[in-house]
DSSP file (Angstrom, degrees, kcal/mol; ACC not computed):
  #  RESIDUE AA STRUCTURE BP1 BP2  ACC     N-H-->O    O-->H-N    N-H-->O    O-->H-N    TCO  KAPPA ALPHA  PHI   PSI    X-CA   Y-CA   Z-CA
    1    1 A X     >        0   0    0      0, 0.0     4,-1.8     0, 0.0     5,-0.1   0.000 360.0 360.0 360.0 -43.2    0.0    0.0    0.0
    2    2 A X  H  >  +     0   0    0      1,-0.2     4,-2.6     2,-0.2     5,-0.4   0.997 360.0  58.1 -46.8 -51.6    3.0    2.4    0.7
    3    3 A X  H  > S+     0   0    0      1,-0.3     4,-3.3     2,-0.2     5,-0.3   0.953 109.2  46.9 -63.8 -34.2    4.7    1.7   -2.7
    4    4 A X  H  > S+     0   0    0      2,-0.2     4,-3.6     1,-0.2    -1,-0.3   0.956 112.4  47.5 -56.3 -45.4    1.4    2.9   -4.4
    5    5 A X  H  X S+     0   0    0     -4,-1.8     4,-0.6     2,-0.3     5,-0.2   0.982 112.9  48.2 -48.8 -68.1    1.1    6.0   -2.4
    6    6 A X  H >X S+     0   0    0     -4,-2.6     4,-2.4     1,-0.3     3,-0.9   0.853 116.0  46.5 -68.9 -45.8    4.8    6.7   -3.0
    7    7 A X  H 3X S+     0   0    0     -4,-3.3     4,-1.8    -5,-0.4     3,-0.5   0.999 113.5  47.1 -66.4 -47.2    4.2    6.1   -6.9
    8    8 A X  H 3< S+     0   0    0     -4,-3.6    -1,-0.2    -5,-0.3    -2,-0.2   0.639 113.6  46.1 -88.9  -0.2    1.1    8.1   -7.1
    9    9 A X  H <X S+     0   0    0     -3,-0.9     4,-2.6    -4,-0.6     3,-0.3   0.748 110.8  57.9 -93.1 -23.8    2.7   11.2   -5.1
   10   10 A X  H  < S+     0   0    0     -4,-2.4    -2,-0.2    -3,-0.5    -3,-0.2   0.901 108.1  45.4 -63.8 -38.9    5.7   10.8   -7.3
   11   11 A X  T  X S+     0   0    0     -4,-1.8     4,-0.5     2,-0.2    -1,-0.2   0.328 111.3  45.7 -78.6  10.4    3.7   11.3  -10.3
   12   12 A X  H  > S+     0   0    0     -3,-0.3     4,-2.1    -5,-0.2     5,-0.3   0.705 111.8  58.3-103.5 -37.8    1.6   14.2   -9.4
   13   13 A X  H  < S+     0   0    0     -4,-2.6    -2,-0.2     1,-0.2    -1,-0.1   0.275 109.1  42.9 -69.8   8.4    4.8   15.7   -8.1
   14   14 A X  H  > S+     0   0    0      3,-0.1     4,-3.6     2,-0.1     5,-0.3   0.613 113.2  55.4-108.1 -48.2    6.4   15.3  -11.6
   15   15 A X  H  X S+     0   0    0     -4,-0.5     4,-3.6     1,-0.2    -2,-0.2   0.945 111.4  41.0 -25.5 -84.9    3.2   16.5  -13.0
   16   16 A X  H  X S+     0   0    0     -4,-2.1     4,-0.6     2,-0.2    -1,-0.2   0.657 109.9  53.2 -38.9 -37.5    3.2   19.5  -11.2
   17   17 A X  H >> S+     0   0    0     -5,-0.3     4,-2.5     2,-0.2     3,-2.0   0.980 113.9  51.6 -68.4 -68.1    7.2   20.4  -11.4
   18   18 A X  H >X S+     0   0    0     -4,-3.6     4,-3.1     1,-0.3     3,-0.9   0.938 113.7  44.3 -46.2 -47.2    6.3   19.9  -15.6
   19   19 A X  H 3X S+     0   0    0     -4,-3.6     4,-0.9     1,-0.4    -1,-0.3   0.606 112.6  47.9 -68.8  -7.2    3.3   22.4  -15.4
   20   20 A X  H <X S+     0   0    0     -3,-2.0     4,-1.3    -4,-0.6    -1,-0.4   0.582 113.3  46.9-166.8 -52.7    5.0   24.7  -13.5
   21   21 A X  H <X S+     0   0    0     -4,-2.5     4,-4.0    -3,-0.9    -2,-0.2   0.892 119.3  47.4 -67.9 -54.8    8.4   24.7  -16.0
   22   22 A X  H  X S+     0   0    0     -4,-3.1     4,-4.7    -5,-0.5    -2,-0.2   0.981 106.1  46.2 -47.6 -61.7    6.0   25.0  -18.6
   23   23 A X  H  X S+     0   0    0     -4,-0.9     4,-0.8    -5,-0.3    -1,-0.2   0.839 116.1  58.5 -66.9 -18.4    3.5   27.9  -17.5
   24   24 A X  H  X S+     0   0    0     -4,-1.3     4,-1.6     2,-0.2     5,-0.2   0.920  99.9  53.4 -63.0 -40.1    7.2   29.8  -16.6
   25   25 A X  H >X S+     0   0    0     -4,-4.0     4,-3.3     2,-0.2     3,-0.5   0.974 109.0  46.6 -62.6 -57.2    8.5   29.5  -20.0
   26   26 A X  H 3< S+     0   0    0     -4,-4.7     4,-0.4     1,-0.2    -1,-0.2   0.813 110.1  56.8 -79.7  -5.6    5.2   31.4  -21.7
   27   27 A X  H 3< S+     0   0    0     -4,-0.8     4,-0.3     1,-0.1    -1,-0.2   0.902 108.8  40.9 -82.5 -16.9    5.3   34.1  -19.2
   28   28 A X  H << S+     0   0    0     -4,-1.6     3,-0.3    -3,-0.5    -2,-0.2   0.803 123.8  40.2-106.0  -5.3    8.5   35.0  -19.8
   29   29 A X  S  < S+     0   0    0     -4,-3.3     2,-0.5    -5,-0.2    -3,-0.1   0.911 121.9  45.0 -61.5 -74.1    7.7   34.5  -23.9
   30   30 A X  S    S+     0   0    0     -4,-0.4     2,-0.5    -5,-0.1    -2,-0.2   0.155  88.5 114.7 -40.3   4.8    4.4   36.1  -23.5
   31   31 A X        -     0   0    0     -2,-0.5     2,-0.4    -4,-0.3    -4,-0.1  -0.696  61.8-133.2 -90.8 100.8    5.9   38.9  -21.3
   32   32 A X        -     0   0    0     -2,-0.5     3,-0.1     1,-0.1    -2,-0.1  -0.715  15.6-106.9-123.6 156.5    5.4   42.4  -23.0
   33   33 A X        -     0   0    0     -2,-0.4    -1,-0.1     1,-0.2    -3,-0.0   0.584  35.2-108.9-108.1 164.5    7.4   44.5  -23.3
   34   34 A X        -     0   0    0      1,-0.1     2,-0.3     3,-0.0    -1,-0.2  -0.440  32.0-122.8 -85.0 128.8    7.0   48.2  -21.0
   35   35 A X        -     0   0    0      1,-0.1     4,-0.5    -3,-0.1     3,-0.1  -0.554  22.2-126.7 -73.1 162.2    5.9   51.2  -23.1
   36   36 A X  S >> S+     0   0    0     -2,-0.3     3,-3.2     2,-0.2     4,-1.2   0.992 112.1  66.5 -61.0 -57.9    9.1   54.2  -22.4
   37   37 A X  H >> S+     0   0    0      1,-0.4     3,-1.6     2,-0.2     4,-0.9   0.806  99.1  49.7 -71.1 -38.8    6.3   56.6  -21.5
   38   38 A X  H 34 S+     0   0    0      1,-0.2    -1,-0.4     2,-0.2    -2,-0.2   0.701 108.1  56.5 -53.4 -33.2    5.7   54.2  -18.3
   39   39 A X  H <4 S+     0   0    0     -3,-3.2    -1,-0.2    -4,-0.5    -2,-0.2   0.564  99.1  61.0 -67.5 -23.8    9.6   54.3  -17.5
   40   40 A X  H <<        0   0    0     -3,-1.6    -2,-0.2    -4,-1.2    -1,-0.1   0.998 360.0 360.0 -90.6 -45.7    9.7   57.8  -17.2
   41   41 A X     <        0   0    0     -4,-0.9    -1,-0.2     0, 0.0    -2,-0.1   0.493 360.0 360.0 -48.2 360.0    7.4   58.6  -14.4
Protein backbone atom coordinates (compact mmCIF):
# COMPACT_ATOMS: atom_id res chain seq x y z
CA UNK A 1 0.00 0.00 0.00
CA UNK A 2 3.01 2.40 0.73
CA UNK A 3 4.66 1.66 -2.66
CA UNK A 4 1.37 2.92 -4.40
CA UNK A 5 1.08 5.97 -2.35
CA UNK A 6 4.78 6.74 -2.97
CA UNK A 7 4.19 6.08 -6.92
CA UNK A 8 1.14 8.09 -7.11
CA UNK A 9 2.69 11.19 -5.11
CA UNK A 10 5.73 10.83 -7.31
CA UNK A 11 3.73 11.27 -10.26
CA UNK A 12 1.57 14.18 -9.36
CA UNK A 13 4.84 15.68 -8.10
CA UNK A 14 6.35 15.32 -11.59
CA UNK A 15 3.22 16.54 -13.05
CA UNK A 16 3.23 19.48 -11.19
CA UNK A 17 7.17 20.36 -11.45
CA UNK A 18 6.35 19.94 -15.65
CA UNK A 19 3.29 22.45 -15.38
CA UNK A 20 4.95 24.70 -13.46
CA UNK A 21 8.36 24.68 -15.99
CA UNK A 22 6.02 25.00 -18.62
CA UNK A 23 3.47 27.95 -17.51
CA UNK A 24 7.25 29.81 -16.57
CA UNK A 25 8.50 29.54 -20.00
CA UNK A 26 5.24 31.41 -21.68
CA UNK A 27 5.34 34.12 -19.15
CA UNK A 28 8.46 34.99 -19.84
CA UNK A 29 7.73 34.53 -23.95
CA UNK A 30 4.45 36.05 -23.51
CA UNK A 31 5.85 38.93 -21.25
CA UNK A 32 5.44 42.36 -23.03
CA UNK A 33 7.42 44.52 -23.35
CA UNK A 34 6.98 48.19 -20.98
CA UNK A 35 5.92 51.16 -23.12
CA UNK A 36 9.11 54.15 -22.43
CA UNK A 37 6.33 56.64 -21.50
CA UNK A 38 5.71 54.18 -18.30
CA UNK A 39 9.57 54.26 -17.49
CA UNK A 40 9.70 57.75 -17.24
CA UNK A 41 7.38 58.62 -14.43
Amino acid sequence: MKKYLAMALAAVGMLVSGLATTGCWVFVIDEPTMPKSMLNK
